[in-house]
C-alpha atoms as one frame of an Amber mdcrd trajectory, in Angstrom:
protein
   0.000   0.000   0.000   1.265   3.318  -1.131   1.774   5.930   1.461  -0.605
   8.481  -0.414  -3.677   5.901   0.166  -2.837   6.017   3.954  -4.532   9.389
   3.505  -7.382   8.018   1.977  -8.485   6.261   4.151  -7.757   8.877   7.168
  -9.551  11.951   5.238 -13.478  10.495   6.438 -11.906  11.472   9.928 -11.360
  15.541   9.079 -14.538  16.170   7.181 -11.950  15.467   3.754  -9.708  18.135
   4.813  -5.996  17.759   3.267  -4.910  16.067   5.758  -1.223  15.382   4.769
  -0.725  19.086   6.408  -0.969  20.630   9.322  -3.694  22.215  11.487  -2.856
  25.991  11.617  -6.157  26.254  13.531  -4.621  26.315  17.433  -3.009  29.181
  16.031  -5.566  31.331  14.848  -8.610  30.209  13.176  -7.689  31.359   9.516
  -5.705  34.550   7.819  -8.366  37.190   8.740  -8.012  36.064  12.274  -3.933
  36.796  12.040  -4.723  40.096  10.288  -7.127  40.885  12.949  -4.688  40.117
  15.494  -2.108  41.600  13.940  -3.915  44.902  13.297  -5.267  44.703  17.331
  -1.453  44.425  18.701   0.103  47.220  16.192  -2.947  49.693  17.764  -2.191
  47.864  21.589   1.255  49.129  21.152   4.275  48.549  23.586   2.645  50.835
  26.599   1.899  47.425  29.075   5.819  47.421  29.264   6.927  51.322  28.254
   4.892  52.936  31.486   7.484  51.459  33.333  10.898  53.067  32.457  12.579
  54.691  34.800  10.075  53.120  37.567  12.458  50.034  38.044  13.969  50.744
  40.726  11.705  52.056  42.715  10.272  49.457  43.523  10.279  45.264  43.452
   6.979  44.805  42.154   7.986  47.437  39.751  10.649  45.095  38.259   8.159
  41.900  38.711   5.240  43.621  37.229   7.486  44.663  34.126   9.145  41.706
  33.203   4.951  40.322  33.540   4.346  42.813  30.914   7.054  42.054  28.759
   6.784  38.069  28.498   2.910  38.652  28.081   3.379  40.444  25.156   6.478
  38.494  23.852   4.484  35.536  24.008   1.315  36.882  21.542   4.485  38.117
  19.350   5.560  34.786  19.250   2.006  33.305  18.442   1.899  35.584  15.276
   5.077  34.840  13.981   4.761  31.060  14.485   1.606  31.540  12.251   3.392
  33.712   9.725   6.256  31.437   9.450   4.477  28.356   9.057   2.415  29.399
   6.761   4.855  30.936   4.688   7.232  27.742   4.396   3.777  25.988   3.451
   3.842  28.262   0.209   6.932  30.406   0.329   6.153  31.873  -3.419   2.622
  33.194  -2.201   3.595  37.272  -1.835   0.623  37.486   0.772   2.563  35.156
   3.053   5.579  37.038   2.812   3.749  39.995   4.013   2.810  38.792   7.116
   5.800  36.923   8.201   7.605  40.687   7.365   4.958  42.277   9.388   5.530
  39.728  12.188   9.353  40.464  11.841   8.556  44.463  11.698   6.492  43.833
  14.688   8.891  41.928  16.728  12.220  44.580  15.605   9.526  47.571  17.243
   9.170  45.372  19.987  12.684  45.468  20.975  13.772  48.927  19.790  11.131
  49.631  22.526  11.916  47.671  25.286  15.562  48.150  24.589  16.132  50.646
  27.908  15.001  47.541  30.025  18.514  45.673  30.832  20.354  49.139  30.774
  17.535  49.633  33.326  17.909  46.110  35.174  21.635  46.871  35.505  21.024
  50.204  37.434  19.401  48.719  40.143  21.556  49.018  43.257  22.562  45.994
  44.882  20.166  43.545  42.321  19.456  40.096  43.811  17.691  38.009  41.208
  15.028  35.795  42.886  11.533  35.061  42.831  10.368  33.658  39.110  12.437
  35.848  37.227  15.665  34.856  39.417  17.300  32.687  36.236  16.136  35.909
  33.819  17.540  38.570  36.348  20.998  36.262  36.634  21.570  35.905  32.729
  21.131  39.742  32.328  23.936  40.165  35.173  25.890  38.147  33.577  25.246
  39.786  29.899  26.458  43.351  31.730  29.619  43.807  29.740  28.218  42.925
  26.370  25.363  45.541  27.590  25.028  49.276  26.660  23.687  52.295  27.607
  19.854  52.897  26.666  20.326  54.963  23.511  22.499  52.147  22.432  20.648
  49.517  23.207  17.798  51.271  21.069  19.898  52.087  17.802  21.097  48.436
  18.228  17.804  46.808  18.069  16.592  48.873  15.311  19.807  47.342  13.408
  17.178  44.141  12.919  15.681  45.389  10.292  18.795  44.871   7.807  19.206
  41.359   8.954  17.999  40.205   5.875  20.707  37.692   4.223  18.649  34.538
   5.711  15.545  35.648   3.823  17.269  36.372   0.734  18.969  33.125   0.724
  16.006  31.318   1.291  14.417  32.547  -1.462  16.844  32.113  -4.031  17.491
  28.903  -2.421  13.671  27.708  -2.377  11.504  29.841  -5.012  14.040  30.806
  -7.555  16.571  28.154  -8.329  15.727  25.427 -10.444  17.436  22.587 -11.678
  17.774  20.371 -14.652  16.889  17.065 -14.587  18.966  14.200 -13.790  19.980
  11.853 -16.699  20.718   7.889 -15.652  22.571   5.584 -17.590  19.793   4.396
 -19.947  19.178   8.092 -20.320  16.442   8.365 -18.725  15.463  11.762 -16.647
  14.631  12.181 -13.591  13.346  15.488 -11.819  15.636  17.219  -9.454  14.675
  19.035  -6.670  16.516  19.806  -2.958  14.158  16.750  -1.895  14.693  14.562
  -4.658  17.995  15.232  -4.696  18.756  13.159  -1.542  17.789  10.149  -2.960
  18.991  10.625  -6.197  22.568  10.949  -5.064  21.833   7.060  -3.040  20.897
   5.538  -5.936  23.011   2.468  -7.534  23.536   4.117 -10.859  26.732   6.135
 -11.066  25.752   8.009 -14.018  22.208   9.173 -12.503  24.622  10.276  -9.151
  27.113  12.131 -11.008  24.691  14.000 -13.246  22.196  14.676  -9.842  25.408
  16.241  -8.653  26.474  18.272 -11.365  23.178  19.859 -12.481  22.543  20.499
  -9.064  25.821  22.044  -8.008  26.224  23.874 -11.488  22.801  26.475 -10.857
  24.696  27.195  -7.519  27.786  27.744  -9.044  25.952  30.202 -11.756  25.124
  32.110  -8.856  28.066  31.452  -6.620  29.440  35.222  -6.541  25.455  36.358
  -5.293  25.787  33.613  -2.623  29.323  34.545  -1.477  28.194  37.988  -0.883
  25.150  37.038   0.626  27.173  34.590   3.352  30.181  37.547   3.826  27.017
  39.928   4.462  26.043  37.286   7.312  29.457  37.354   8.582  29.847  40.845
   8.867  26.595  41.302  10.467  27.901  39.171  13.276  31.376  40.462  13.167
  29.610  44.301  13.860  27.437  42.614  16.740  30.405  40.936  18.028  32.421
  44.356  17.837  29.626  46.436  19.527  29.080  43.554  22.143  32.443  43.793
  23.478  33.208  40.400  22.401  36.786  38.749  21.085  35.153  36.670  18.408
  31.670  36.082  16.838  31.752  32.174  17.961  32.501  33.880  21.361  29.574
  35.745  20.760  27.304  33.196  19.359  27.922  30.325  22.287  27.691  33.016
  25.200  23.598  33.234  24.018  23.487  29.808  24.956  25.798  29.550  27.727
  28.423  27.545  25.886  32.095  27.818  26.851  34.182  27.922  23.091  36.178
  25.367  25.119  33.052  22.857  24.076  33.941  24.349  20.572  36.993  23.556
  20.372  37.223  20.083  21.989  34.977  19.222  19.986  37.236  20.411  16.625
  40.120  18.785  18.295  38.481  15.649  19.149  37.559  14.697  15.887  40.471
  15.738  13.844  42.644  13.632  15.896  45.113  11.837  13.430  43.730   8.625
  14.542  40.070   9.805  14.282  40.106  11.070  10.919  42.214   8.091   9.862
  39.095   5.414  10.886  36.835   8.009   8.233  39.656   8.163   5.858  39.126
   4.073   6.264  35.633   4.231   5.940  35.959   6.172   2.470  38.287   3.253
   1.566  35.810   0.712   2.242  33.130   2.328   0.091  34.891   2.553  -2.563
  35.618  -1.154  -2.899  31.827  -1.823  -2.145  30.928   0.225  -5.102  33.872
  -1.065  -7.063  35.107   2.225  -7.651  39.065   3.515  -7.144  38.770   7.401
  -6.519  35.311   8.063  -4.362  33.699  11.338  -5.443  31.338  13.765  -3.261
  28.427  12.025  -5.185  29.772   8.719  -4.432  29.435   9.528  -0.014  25.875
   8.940  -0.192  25.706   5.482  -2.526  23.718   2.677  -1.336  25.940  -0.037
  -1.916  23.735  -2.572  -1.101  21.383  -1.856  -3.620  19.514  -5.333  -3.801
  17.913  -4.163  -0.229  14.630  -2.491  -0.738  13.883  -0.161   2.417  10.720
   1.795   1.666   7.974   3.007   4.079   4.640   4.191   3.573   3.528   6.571
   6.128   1.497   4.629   8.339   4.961   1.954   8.531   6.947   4.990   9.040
   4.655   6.430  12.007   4.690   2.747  13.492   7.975   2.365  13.844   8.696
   5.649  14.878   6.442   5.237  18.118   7.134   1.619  18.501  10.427   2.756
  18.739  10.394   5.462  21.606   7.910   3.092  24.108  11.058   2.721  26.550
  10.364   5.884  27.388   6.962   5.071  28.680   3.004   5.165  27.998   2.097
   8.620  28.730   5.228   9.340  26.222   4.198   7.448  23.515   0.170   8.166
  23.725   0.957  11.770  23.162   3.203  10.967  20.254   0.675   8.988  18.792
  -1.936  11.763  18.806   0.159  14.297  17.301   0.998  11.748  14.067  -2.164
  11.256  13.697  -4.965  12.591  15.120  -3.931  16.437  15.751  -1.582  17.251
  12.903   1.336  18.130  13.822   2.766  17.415  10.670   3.024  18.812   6.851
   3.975  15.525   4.934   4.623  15.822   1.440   6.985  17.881  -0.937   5.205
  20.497  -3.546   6.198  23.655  -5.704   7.238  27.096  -3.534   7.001  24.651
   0.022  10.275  25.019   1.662  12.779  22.200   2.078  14.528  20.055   4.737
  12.461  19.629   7.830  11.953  20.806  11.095   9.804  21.216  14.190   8.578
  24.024  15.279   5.658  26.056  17.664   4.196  28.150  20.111   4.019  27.575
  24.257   0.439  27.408  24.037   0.009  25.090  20.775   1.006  21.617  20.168
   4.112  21.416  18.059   4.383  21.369  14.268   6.695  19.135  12.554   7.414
  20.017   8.523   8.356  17.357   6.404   9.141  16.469   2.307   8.292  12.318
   2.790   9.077  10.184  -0.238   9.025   7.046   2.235  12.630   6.766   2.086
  14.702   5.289   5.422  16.398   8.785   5.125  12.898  10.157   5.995  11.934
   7.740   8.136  14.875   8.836  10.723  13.992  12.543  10.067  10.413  11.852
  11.538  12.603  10.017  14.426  14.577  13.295  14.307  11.848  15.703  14.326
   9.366  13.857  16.727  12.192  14.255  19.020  12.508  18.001  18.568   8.455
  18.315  19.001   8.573  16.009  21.788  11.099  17.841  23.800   8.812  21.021
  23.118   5.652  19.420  24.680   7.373  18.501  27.700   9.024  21.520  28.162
   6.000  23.812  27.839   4.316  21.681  30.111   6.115  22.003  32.580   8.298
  24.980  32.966   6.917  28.555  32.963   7.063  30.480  29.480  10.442  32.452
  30.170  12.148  29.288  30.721   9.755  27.198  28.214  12.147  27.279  24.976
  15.377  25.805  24.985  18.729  26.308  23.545  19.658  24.797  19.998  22.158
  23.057  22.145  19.983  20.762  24.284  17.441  20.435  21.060  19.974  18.435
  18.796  20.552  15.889  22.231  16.329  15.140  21.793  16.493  14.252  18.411
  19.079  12.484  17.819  18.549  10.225  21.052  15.418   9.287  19.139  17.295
   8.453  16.416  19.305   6.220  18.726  16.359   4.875  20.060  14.771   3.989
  16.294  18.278   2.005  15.059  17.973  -0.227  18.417  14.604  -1.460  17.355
  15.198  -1.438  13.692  18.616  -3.624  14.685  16.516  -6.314  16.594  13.717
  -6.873  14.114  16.376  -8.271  11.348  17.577 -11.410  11.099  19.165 -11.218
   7.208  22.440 -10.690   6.706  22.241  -8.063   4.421  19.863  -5.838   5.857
  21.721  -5.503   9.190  24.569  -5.186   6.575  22.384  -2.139   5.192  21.157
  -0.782   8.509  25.701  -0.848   9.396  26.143   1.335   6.904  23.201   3.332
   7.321  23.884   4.106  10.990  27.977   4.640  10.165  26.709   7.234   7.277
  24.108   9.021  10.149  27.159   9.252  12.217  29.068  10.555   9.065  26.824
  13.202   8.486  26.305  14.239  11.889  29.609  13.770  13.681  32.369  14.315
  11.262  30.028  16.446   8.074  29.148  19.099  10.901  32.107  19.563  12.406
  33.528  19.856   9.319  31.367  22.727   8.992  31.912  24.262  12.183  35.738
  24.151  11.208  34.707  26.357   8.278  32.304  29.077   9.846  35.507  29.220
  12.650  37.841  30.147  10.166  35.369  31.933   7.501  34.378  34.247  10.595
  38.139  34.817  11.913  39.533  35.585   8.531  36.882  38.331   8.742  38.085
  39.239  12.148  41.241  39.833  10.501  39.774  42.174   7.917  39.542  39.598
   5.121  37.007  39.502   2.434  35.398  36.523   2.078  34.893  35.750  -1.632
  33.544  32.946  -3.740  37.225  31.592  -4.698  38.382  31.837  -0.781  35.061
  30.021   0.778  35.279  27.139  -2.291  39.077  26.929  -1.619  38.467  26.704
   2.468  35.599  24.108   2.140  37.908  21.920  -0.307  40.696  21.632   1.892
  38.584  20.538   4.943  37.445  17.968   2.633  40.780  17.132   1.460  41.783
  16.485   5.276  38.339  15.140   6.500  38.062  12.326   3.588  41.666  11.078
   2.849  43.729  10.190  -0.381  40.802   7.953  -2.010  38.271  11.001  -2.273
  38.506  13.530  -5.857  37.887  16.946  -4.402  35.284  17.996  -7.624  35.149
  21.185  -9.712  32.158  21.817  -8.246  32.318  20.913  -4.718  33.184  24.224
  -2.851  30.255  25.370  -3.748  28.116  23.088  -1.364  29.394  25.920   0.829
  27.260  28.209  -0.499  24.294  26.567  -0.197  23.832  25.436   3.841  20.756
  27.027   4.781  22.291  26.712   8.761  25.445  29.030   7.823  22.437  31.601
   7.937  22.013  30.117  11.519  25.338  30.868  12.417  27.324  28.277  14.786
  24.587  25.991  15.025  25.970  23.270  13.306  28.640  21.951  15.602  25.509
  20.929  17.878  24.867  18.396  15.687  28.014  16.484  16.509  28.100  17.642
  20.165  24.177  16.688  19.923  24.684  13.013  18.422  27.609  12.214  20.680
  25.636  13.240  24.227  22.600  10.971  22.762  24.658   8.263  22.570  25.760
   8.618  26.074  22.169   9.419  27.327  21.231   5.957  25.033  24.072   4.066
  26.450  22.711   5.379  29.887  18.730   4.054  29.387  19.769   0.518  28.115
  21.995   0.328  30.795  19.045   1.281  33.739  15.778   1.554  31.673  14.173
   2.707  35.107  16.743   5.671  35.806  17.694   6.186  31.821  14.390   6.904
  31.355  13.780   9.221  35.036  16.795  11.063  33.858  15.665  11.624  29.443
  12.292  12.716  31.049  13.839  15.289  33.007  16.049  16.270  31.041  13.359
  17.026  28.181  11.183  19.177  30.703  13.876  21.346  32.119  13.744  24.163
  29.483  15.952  26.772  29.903  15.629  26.023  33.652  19.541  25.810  34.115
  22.316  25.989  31.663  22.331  23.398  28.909  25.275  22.130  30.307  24.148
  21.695  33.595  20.823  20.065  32.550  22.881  17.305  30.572  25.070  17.113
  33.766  22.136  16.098  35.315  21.092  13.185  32.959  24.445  12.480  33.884
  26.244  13.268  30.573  29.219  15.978  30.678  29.650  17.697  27.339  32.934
  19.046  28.315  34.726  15.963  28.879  36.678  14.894  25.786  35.353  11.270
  26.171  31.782  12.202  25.609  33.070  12.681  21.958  35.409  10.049  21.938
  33.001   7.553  22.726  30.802   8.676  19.729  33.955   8.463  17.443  34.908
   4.851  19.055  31.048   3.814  18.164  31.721   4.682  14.362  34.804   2.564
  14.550  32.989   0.109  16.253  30.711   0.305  12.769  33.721   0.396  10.381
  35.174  -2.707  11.966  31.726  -4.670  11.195  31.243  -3.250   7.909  35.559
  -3.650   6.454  35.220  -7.525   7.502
């Protein structure tokens, strides 16, 4: 059964609604409602918090009262842009969209040119002792007081928002405007390419229908390669004029500070896995699938082959979903019952890949709504990990806004990547015991040494880049479309070994990482997979206290610092074994796999 008659049979439930996306309706009702709202909050206007400069100190309720004020209204802001957004990246092409996630954005840059004064404010209060609910708040804005300035800088900073607009740019070129020729395979057939399709293109068996995947793809980003590079050195010196004005010595200083992250945690993690002896177990790997494909030099389009091609591992929805929650019951009932009614009952999710929808996936929401997961299935095992991945994400978001207060609801980008990728973990344990074939745990190996690929050594790879992208900036260098293609090759070059052919064309996957926009997010992905393998390791070990301790962990918020909140699921993200151990489990893979 084909994963589009899953739906079929579901629609009788939702009146024949499209039910293949999600239910904007816990937002607001429809677009007039959003207008409305919108319209009713521009007229409101910032007063609830305003009245209160220069009353601060007066007075403790003052303060408390405030900061009341303040998350109040941040909170509707945050309703209308969750809206906006989502409903953009369900049609990114539609202009009205793009309206209202601008207005959303105007709304939110007015928001903070006018509560600016406030820290300035907080900082003037003599002899400040953060407590009561706002204790963790008060503490972090202590801490922030040398990156803080004066009120009439504060307020000229925030209005600096506005021009923050190389993400948007980029993901419109990137989504809307580029297209791509087809993909020819070796009886000449062709094959439409999109971002989505793209991904399993680049897996399949035939060489020729890689290469050419590869090259038309690559080629309409090389055609606009010199836009790109701008676009990126833009993004870099935005944060290299915040890092500047923030008193900071480097914009990964900068960057890891917002989330409480040391750059020792950076840089272990850099050192860790470009240990001669690390890289030399990938440079292995590389070897090994080479042979498997019968192939002597291994080419970027050759990373992602399926070399076991006689394996046929496709998933309609409903297997996908079933798996997916079968997967995660060690973490209990209540756990799983709530998964199950977000799959499929309430919604959460926008399934399937069509024109002007954006790419990738990811999970997203507001404290009061259930999550919202966006997806482009095609029913591959790539996508059945990403609904793994992003259940995780959504998960950790339910349990978080349930129970922690909305200041300390959201979490840090640090702590999210631990979530998802544990259920990742948690998906190849189960997948792993239902075989008994040879091959397939053969194909599952390799699957699970690729994930680990990707994750561990791709995005640190990455991480090495935006480090030295940013402080060749920092050292008044101009980043240009030769320098960025020439940087990313020779990470490659070190990362992949003597057996891999560094392509014409493959600097320019530099140029198109949506997360560079995001910048220094990446390396959570490798500190991410390596602390979910501990926190794994940790649940089979003691399901009772493994699963006390994910539990926890997933409600804390922004409670403590991420660090401190793994500490206490008993994982330490600062100890150079945490990543070891991650890089020892891909050997571990390599050495079942080269046999």
């Amino acid at each position: 059964m084909s994963f589009f008659s899953d739906f079929k049979k579901m629609a009788f439930m939702y009146d024949h609604e499209d039910v293949s996306r999600w239910d904007l309706k816990p937002l607001y009702n429809d677009e007039r409602a959003w207008d409305a709202n919108y319209e009713t909050l521009l007229k409101q206007g910032f007063d609830a918090v305003v009245k209160f400069r220069g009353l601060l100190a007066q007075d403790p309720a003052n303060l408390e009262a405030s900061l009341d004020a303040f998350f109040n209204f941040n909170e509707m802001l945050e309703k209308l842009y969750t809206y906006a957004h989502l409903l953009s990246d369900g049609d990114i092409g539609d202009q009205q969209n793009l309206i209202r996630i601008n207005q959303a954005r105007s709304l939110y840059s007015d928001f903070d040119a006018n509560t600016s004064w406030m820290r300035s404010e907080i900082l003037r209060i003599p002899n400040l002792r953060p407590e009561g609910k706002y204790a963790r708040y008060l503490q972090r804005i202590l801490e922030n007081r040398p990156h803080t300035l004066n009120e009439d800088e504060e307020k000229i900073l925030s209005l600096c928002g506005v021009t923050q607009r190389s993400s948007s740019l980029f993901n419109i070129l990137n989504n809307v405007e580029l297209k791509f020729e087809d993909a020819i395979d070796k009886e000449n057939k062709s094959h439409p390419l999109t971002l989505a399709s793209y991904q399993n293109l680049v897996k399949s068996s035939d060489r020729q229908l890689r290469r050419s995947a590869f090259t038309n793809l690559f080629s309409s980003f090389d055609k606009v390669k010199m836009t790109l590079s701008e676009n990126y050195y833009q993004k870099v010196l935005e944060n290299e004029f915040y890092r500047k004005v923030r008193k900071f010595d480097s914009s990964m200083e900068a960057a890891l500070f917002g989330n409480e992250i040391p750059s020792s945690v950076y840089l272990n993690l850099l050192s860790t896995v470009e240990k001669e002896e690390n890289l030399k177990q990938l440079h292995r790997y590389v070897a090994w699938k080479g042979r498997v494909l019968g192939v002597d030099q291994v080419h970027a389009y050759d990373l992602y082959a399926e070399p076991y091609e006689d394996v046929e591992m496709n998933f309609t929805l409903e297997e996908a979903m079933d798996l997916v929650l079968e997967s995660i019951r060690p973490l209990g009932d209540e756990y799983v019952a709530i998964a199950t009614k977000g799959l499929k009952e309430e919604r959460w999710v926008d399934w399937y890949e069509r024109p002007g929808k954006r790419s990738g996936a990811y999970s997203s929401g507001y404290y009061k709504s259930h999550p919202y997961i966006l997806m482009n299935f095609t029913g591959s095992i790539r996508d059945l990990f990403t609904l793994a991945h992003e259940l995780g994400h959504s998960m950790h978001s339910y349990y978080s806004n349930k129970h922690q207060p909305y200041p300390y609801a959201s979490y840090t980008i640090f702590v999210a990547e631990v979530a998802s990728t544990f259920h990742e973990e948690m998906l190849f344990d189960l997948l792993m015991k239902k075989i008994n074939d040879p091959k397939i745990r053969q194909f599952y190996l390799h699957y699970k040494a690729e994930a680990i690929r990707a994750t561990l050594h791709r995005q640190t790879l990455f991480a090495n880049f935006e480090k030295t992208a940013h402080s060749y900036v920092e050292n008044k260098g101009v980043l240009t479309a030769d320098y960025i293609c020439g940087v990313f090759n020779e990470l490659y070059r070190k990362y992949y070994g003597e057996r891999f052919v560094i392509d014409p064309l493959l600097g320019v996957e530099a140029l198109r990482i949506p997360h560079f926009y995001s910048s220094f997010y990446v390396y959570q992905y490798a500190i991410g997979v390596s602390a979910s393998l501990a926190l794994h390791t940790n649940l089979k070990n003691d399901p009772i206290l493994g699963q006390k301790k994910y539990l926890e962990f997933i409600s804390s918020g922004s409670s403590k610092t991420p660090i401190d909140i793994l500490k206490d699921a008993n994982v330490d993200v600062r100890d150079p074994s945490t990543i070891q151990k991650a890089l020892d489990a891909f050997k571990h893979l390599v050495d079942q796999l080269d046999t």
